[in-house]
C-alpha angles and dihedrals in degrees: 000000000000113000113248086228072072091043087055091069094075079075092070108096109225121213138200117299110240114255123221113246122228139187115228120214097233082051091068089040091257118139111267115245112244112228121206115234113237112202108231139142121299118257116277116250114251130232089247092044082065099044093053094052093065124086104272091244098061085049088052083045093057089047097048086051089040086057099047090050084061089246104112131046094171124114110295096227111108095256113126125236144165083261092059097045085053105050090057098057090046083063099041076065106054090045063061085239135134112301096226101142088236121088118223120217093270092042091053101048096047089053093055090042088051092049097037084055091048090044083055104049090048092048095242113209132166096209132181114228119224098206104048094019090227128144113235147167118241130193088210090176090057094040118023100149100097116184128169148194141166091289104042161315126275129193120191136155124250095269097046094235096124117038130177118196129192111188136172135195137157120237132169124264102343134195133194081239099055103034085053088055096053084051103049083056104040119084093043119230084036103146106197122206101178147028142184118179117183119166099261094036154023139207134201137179136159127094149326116189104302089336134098121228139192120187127189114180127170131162137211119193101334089324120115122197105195118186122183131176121199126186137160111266085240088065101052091098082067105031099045106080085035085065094044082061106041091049095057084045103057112103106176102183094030102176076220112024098199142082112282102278113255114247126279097231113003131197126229135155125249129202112204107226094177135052087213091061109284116144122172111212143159110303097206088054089056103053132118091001112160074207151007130223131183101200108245098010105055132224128018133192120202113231108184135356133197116216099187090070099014098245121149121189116224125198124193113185132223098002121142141216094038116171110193135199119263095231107164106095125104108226140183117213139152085193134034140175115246106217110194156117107283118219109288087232086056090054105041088255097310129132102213116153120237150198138208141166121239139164131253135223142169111243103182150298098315092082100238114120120215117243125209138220090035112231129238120282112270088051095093109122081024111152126250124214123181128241082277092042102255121143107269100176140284118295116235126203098201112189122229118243106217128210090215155057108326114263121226089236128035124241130213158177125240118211136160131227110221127239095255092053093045091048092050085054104056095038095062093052084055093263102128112200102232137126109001131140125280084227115104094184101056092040095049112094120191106236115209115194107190110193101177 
């Protein structure tokens, strides 16, 4: 594991390469010399040319996941770099794959799927503080015990091995510099091993007693914004990355401290299982609703949910002229055809159903399988049929929790939960998979949760 004295270096802001200056002939009023064109492949694309070419969030995505697998220790802002392209290919070695710089789709998926589980098992937040107002990351399963006064919040586990501490303070006419000098002395016994001063903000790291620190600090106006981590020295296999995170998630002066807000009325994709009114769709796209509609058919109530897969049964109740989903074959299938309700904004306000083809790969032990290219939005809970068209599972777009500034637009993952797993799930809420139709389109319904 890299030391976070390492991971500090991602403060460091990085500016334009100097670029050598050269006089062209035609510049002096000499002939040009014409140069003969040899035909010849075209260049090879490199490992940053790809990157750039995707949309900044999923780049921000694979740095957020890069960091929580303890491979990158680079700014977590979307913007490529020689760090990023290297850390990739760090991890494509340990998958014990080609180091190309580039993920492929498998790759990719099993990389979300690593950090989302590690993001799990720490309790990742991105919380909003009452008392400084900032926006931070917080590990809530490492450190659940939260107590506050009028200078600050502080997290810490119950033994008190791992602290955050938030604190704030005014103070008159601050600098980065001199704020960094204060911290380097108080505490006393602080041995500081390394230090990064820029004009809005300041990092520290090194040791306190036996224990490791990490500081960010940063002002506006007379305001200071101090955030300092502390952990054994035994537990900085597990906080480090951790750091790494919550560093690139603090945000002191947010214009608006809180998560992006869900949605008002948010699509998904149902697939009737059921000819009385059963329909298995995506369980993130149906929290929180004030209601639930199914379009055409009215209001749904969901019954049962499985978090483990993000599944959520819907009933609607006294509707006709259902057409469910056979469901009940096993299959086999490294491709399979979604079959769902696009997001009304993708289709001009339409609600046409829709059909596209993606691959299929396994991602881990958890039995969901990762899906690629990932569907529109509004194909969540979209229906998956096998080269033979048989039911193959229910497609997932799973979105990526970023340690980082929040990107305009969301990325995510899209995965599908296999028929055996569907099946297990309905069985166990009383829907037995038996009888249903072969034809996805008539059996898709487009799901509308509406929260405020």
């Amino acid at each position: 594991m890299r030391s976070v004295l390492t991971a500090t270096l991602i403060f460091v802001a990085t500016g334009a390469a100097a670029q050598a200056q050269s006089t062209h002939p035609a510049a002096a009023g000499a002939r040009p010399k014409q140069v003969a064109t040899v035909p010849g492949r075209p260049a090879v694309q490199k490992p940053a040319d790809t990157a750039n070419a995707m949309p900044q969030a999923e780049r921000q995505a694979i740095q957020s996941d890069l960091a929580w697998v303890g491979q990158y220790n680079g700014a977590i802002t979307g913007d490529v770099s020689e760090r990023m392209v290297e850390a990739i290919k760090e991890y494509q070695k340990v998958l014990g794959d080609k180091p190309t710089g580039v993920l492929n789709p498998k790759e990719r998926s099993v990389l979300a799927e690593t950090a989302r589980h590690r993001q799990d098992n720490a309790g990742w937040k991105i919380v909003a503080d009452a008392v400084t107002g900032a926006r931070l990351g917080i590990p809530t399963r490492l450190v659940p015990q939260q107590t506050s006064d009028a200078s600050g919040t502080k997290w810490s586990s119950a033994t008190g091995t791992i602290q955050v501490l938030l604190s704030r303070r005014k103070e008159a006419n601050p600098t980065t510099a001199k704020l960094a000098e204060r911290e380097k002395k108080e505490p006393a016994g602080r041995n500081v091993d390394y230090t990064v001063v820029k004009p809005d903000f300041f990092v520290l790291s090194g040791l306190q007693g036996l224990k490791k620190f990490y500081v960010r600090g940063t002002f506006q106006g007379d305001e200071v914004r101090i955030l300092t981590i502390l952990y054994d020295q035994a537990t900085e296999n597990i906080v480090e990355p951790v750091v790494i995170a919550m560093s690139s998630a603090f945000n002191p002066f947010p214009v608006n401290a809180g998560p992006a807000p869900r949605k008002s009325v948010e699509y998904g994709t149902g697939v009737i299982v059921s000819d009385d009114g059963a329909i298995v769709t995506d369980r993130l796209i149906t929290d929180g609703c004030l209601a639930i509609a199914i379009a055409g058919f009215g209001n749904a109530d969901r019954v049962a949910e499985d978090k483990d897969h993000d599944l959520a049964l819907l009933r609607i109740y006294g509707a006709r002229g259902l057409t469910p989903l056979g469901v009940a074959d096993d299959t086999a299938m490294t491709s399979v055809e979604l079959t769902g309700i696009s997001d009304p904004q993708n289709q001009g306000g339409a609600a046409a159903v829709s059909s596209i083809k993606a691959s299929v790969a396994q991602i881990g032990g958890g039995g969901d399988l990762a899906l690629s290219p990932a569907p529109a939005v509004g194909f969540s809970g979209a229906a998956a049929l096998d080269g033979d068209g048989k039911f193959a599972g229910v497609a997932l777009l799973k979105p990526v929790i970023v340690a980082g500034p929040a990107a305009a637009t969301q990325a995510a993952q899209a995965v599908l939960v296999p028929a055996e797993l569907v099946r297990e799930f309905l069985k166990v809420n009383g829907v037995t998979a038996a009888g249903g139709s072969s034809d996805a389109k008539a059996a898709v319904v487009r799901v509308i949760c509406v929260r405020k």
